[in-house]
KELOLUM-163646 format. One line per 8 residues: number of its first residue (from 1); their letters; for each residue x, y, z of N, C-alpha, C. Coordinates in steps of 0.2 Angstrom, whole numbers, plus 5000, padded with zeros to 4 digits. Layout:
N
NUM = a = X/Y/Z/X/Y/Z/X/Y/Z ~ ... .
! end
This chain:
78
1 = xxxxxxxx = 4947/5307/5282/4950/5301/5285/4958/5300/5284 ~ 4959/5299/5278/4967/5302/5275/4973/5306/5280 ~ 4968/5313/5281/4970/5317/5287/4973/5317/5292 ~ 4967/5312/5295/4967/5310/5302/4972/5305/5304 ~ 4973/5301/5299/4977/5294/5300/4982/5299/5297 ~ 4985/5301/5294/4991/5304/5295/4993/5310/5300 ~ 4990/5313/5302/4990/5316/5308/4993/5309/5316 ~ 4990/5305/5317/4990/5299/5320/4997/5298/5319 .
9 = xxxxxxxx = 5000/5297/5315/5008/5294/5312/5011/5299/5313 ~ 5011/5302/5312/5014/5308/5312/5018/5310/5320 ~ 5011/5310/5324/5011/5310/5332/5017/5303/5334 ~ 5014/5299/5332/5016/5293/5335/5025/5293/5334 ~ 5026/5293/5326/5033/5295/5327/5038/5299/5332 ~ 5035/5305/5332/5037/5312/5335/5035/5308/5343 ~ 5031/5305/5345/5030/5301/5352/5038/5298/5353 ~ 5037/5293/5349/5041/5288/5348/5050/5289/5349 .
17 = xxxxxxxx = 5050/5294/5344/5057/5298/5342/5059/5301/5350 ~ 5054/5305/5353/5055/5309/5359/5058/5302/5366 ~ 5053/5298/5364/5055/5293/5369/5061/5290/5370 ~ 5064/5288/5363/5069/5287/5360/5076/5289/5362 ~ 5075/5298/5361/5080/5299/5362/5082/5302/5371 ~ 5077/5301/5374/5076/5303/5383/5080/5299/5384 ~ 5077/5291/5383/5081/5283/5386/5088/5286/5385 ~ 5090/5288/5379/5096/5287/5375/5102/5290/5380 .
25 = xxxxxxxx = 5098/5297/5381/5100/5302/5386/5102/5298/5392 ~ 5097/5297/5394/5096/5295/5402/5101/5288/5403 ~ 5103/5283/5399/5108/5280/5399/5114/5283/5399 ~ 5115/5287/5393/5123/5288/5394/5124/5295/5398 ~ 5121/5300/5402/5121/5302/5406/5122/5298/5411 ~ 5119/5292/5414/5120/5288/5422/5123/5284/5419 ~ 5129/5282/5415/5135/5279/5412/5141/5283/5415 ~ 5141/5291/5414/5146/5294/5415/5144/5297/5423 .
33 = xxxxxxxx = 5141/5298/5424/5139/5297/5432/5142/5293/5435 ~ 5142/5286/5434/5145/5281/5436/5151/5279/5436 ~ 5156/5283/5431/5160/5281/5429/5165/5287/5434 ~ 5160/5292/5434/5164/5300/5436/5166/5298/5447 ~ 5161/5293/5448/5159/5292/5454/5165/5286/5455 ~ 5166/5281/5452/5170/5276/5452/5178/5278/5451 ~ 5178/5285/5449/5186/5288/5448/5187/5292/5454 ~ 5181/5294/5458/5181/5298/5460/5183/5297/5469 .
41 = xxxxxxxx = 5180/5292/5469/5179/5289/5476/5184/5283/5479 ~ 5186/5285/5486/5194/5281/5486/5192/5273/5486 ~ 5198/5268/5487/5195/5263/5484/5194/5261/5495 ~ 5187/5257/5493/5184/5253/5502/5191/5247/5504 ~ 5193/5250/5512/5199/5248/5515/5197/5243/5519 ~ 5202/5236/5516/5200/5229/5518/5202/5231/5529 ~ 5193/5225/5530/5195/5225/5538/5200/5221/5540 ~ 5201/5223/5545/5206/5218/5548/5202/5212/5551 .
49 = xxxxxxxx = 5204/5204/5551/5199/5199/5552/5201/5198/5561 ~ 5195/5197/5565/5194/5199/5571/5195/5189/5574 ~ 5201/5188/5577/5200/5183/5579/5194/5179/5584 ~ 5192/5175/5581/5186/5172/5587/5186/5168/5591 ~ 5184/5173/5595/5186/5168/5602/5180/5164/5605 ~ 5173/5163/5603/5169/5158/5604/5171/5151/5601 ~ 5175/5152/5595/5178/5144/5596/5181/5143/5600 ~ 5186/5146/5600/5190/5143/5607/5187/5141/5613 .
57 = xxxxxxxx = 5183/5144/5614/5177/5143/5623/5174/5137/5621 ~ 5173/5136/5615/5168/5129/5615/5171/5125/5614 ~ 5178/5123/5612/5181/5116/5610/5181/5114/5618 ~ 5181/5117/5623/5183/5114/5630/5176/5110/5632 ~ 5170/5112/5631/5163/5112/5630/5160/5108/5627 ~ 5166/5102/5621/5166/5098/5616/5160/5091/5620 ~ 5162/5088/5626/5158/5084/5629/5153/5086/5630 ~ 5151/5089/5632/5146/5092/5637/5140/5095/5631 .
65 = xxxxxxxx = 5142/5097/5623/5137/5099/5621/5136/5092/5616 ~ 5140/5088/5615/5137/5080/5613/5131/5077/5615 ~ 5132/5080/5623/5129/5079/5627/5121/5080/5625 ~ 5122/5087/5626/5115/5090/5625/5114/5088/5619 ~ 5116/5087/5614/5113/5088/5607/5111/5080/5605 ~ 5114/5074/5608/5109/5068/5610/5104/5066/5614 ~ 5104/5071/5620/5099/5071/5622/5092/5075/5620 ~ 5094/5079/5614/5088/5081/5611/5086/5080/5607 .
73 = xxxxxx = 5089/5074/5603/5088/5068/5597/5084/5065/5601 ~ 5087/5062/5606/5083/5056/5610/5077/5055/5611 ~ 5077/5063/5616/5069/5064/5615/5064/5067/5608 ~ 5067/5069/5604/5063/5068/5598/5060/5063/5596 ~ 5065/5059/5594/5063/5053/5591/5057/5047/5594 ~ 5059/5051/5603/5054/5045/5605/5046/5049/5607 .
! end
């Protein structure tokens, strides 16, 4: 029994240890990955802002959509 149960620790360590040091790996590997790709890559070029010209078409539009949008209260309400 002795044996057995030291055999069992034993494993469990050696499990444990194996684990242990893959994570360890596996972090500072995709550390430097990231870091190699971040130096490596040109930096993303700001757009140019597109002016909107659906505002402009609707401020002429200002009455006429009061309009509709009381008369869709209206009928809701009632």
């Amino acid at each position: 029994m002795d044996n057995l149960l030291s055999e069992g620790l034993t494993l469990m360590v050696f499990g444990m240890g194996f684990v242990f040091v893959f994570l360890t790996l596996l972090v500072g590997i995709t550390t430097g990955m990231s870091k190699l790709v971040t130096k490596y890559t040109p930096a993303p070029q700001p757009k140019a802002a597109k002016p909107a010209p659906a505002a402009a078409a609707q401020s002429g539009n200002n009455d006429e959509l009061v309009a509709v949008i009381s008369a869709a209260v209206h009928k809701y309400r009632s």
